[in-house]
C-alpha positions in Angstrom: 11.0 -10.8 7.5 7.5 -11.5 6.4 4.7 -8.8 8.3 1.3 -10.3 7.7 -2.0 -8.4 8.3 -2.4 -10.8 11.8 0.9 -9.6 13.0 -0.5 -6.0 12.3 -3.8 -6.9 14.9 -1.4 -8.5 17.4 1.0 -5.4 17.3 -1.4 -2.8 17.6 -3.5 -4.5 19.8 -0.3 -5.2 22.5 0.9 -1.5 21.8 -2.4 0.1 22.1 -4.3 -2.0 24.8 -7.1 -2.4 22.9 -9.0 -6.1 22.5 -7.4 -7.6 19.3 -10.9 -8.2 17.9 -11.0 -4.1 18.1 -8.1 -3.9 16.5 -9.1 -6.8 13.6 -11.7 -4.3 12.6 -9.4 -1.4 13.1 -7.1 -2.1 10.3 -9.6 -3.7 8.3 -11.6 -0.7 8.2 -8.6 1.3 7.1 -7.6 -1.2 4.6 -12.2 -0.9 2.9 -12.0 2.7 3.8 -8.6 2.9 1.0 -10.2 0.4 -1.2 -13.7 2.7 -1.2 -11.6 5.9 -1.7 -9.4 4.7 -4.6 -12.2 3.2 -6.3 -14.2 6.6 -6.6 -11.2 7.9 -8.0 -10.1 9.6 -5.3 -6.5 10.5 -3.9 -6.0 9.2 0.3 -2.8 11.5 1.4 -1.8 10.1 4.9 1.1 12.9 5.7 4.5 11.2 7.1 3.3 8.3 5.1 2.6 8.6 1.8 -0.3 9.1 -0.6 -2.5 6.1 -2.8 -3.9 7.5 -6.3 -4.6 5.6 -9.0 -2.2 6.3 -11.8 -3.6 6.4 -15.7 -2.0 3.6 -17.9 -2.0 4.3 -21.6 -3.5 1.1 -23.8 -0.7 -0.7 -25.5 0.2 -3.9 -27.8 0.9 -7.2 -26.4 1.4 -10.5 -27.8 0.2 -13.7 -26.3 3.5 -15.6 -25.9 1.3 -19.0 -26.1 -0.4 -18.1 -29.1 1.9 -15.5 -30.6 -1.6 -13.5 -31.2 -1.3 -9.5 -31.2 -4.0 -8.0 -29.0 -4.6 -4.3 -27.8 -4.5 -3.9 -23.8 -6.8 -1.2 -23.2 -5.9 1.6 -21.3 -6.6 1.2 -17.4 -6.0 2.9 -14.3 -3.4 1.5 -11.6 -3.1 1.9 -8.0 0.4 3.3 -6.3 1.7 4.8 -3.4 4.0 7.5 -3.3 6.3 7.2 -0.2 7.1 11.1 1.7 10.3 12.2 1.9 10.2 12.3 5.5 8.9 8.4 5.7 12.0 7.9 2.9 14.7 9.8 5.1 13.5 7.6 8.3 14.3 4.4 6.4 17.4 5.2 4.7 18.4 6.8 8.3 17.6 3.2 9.7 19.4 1.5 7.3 22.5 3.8 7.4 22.7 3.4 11.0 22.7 -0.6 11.2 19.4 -0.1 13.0 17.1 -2.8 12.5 14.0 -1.2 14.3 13.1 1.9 11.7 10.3 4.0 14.4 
């Protein structure tokens, strides 16, 4: 099942009792406040959850399968997110149980 960024407003705004306008700007907030963070570089470590870096990629050779030309990618920085263990034990708990609702 597909979880957009609406169903996200509508969940938290039916589990919190806040106005789903409030809670619109709620996660969108979070979602700039990431975006802001990573781009200065910065590491956002949300414990239970995980943390987002940005991880150094190394330039490399490609070819351009339509032109078969040889070009240098240059090196570049990614974003990820490293899961916790404890966020990684409560899904593979929820999975080992049969239980569909992981929480």
């Amino acid at each position: 099942m597909k979880v957009t960024k609406a169903d996200l407003v509508k969940t938290i705004s039916r589990e919190s009792g806040i106005e789903a306008i409030e809670a619109e700007v709620l996660v969108e907030s979070l979602l700039a406040l990431i975006l802001k963070h990573l781009e200065q570089d910065n590491i956002i470590e949300i414990r239970g959850f995980g943390t987002f870096k940005l991880d150094p990629r190394s330039a490399k050779k490609a070819r351009n399968p339509f032109t078969n030309e040889l070009m240098l990618l240059p090196a570049q920085k990614v974003p990820s997110l490293k899961f916790t263990r404890e966020f990684k034990k409560k899904i593979a708990d929820g999975y080992q149980s049969g239980d569909s609702k992981i929480g």
